[in-house]
C-alpha positions in Angstrom: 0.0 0.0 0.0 1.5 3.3 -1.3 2.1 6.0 1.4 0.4 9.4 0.6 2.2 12.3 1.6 0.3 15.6 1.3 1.6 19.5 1.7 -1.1 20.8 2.7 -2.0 22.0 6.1 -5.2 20.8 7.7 -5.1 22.9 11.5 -3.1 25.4 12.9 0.6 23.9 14.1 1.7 24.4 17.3 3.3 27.8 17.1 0.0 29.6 15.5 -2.1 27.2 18.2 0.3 28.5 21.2 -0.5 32.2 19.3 -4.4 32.0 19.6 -4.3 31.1 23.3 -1.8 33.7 23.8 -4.8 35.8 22.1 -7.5 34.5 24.4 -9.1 32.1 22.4 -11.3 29.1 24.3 -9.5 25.9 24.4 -13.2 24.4 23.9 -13.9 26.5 20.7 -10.9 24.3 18.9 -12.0 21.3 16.7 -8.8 19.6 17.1 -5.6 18.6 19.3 -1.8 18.2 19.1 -1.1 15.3 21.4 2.3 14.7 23.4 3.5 11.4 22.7 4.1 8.4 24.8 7.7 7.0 25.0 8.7 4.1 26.6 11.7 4.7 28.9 13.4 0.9 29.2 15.4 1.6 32.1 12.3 3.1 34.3 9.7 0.0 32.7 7.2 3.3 32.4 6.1 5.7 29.5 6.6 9.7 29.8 6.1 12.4 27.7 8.0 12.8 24.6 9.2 16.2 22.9 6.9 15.1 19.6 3.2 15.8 19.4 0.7 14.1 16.7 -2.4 15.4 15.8 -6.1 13.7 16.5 -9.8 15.4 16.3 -10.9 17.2 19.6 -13.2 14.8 21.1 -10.1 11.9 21.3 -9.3 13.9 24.5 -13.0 12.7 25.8 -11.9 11.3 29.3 -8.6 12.1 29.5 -6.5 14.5 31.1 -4.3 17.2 29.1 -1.1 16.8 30.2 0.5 19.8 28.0 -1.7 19.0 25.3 -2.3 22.0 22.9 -5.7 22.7 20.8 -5.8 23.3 17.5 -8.1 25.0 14.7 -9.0 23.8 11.3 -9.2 26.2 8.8 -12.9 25.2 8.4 -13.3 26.2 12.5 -11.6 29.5 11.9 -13.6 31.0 9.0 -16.6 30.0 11.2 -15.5 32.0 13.8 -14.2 35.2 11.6 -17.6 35.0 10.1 -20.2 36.9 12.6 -23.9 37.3 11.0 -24.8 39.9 14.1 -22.1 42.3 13.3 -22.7 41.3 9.5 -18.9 40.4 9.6 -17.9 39.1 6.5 -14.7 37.3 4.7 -13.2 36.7 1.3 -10.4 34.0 1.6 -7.9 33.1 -1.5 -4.4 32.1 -2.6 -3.2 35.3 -1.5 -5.7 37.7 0.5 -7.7 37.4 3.3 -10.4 40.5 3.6 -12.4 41.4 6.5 -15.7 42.7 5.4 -18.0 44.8 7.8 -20.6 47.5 8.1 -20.4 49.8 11.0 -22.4 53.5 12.1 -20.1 55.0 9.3 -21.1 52.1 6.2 -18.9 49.5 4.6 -15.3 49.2 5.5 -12.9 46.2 5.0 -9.3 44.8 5.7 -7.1 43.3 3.7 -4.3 40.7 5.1 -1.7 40.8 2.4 1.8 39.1 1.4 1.5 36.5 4.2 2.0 33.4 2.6 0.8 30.7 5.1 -3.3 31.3 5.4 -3.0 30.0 9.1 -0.9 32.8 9.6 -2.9 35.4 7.6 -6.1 34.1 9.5 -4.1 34.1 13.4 -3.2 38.0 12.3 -6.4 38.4 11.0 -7.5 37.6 14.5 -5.7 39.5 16.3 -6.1 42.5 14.1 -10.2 42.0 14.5 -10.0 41.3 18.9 -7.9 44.9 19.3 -10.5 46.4 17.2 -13.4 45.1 19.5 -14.5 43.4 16.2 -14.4 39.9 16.9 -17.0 38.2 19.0 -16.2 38.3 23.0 -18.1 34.8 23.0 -14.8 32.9 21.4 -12.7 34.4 24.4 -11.8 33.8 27.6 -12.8 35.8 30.4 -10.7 38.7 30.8 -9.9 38.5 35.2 
């Protein structure tokens, strides 16, 4: 059986996952999980946590402690939670722009993400661009103490 290798990203890695925490996003709103890996230490006859992570869907954690696990977001997940019907919060994604579409007391405005190559990138500084605005929705956050 042949071995498929694909290139394309399916969730945010680790870095841009660490990012949207760092941001205040809910570790419940993420669809998916990087999970530390067992290792089997010979000497100690016990497993531990390794320094490698693989990914699984969310509810694999059902049941089971997180033990430096770190959530993830498929780009499916993040478009939902760009997109905002309330505000009328709109978004146009392709190869190379990701725009922000909105009407506010003053009419239409946008913003355009630009010449960042990765979309999980564009989309984690999209993001952040929209929570310092007050334009994304408080309901994906954490509670500020």
């Amino acid at each position: 059986m042949k071995n498929f290798e694909f290139k394309s990203q399916i969730c945010t890695d680790i870095n841009q996952s660490r990012k949207l925490l760092e941001l205040g996003l809910k570790n419940e709103i993420a669809d998916m999980v990087w999970i530390k890996e067992l290792a089997w230490d010979e000497v100690a006859h016990c497993t531990y946590d390794a320094e490698t992570y693989m990914l699984r869907p969310i509810d694999y954690l059902e049941g089971e402690s997180h033990r430096g696990h770190i959530p993830a977001w498929s780009l499916h997940r993040l478009m939902e939670i760009i997109q905002d019907d309330e505000k009328e919060i709109s978004y146009i994604l392709d190869r190379e722009d990701l725009v922000i579409e909105w009407f506010d007391d003053g009419g239409y405005k946008n913003k355009f993400f630009r010449h960042i190559e990765n979309t999980y990138d564009r989309i984690t500084s999209c993001i952040e661009w929209m929570i310092k605005e007050g334009v994304f929705s408080p309901e994906y956050l954490e509670e500020q103490v």
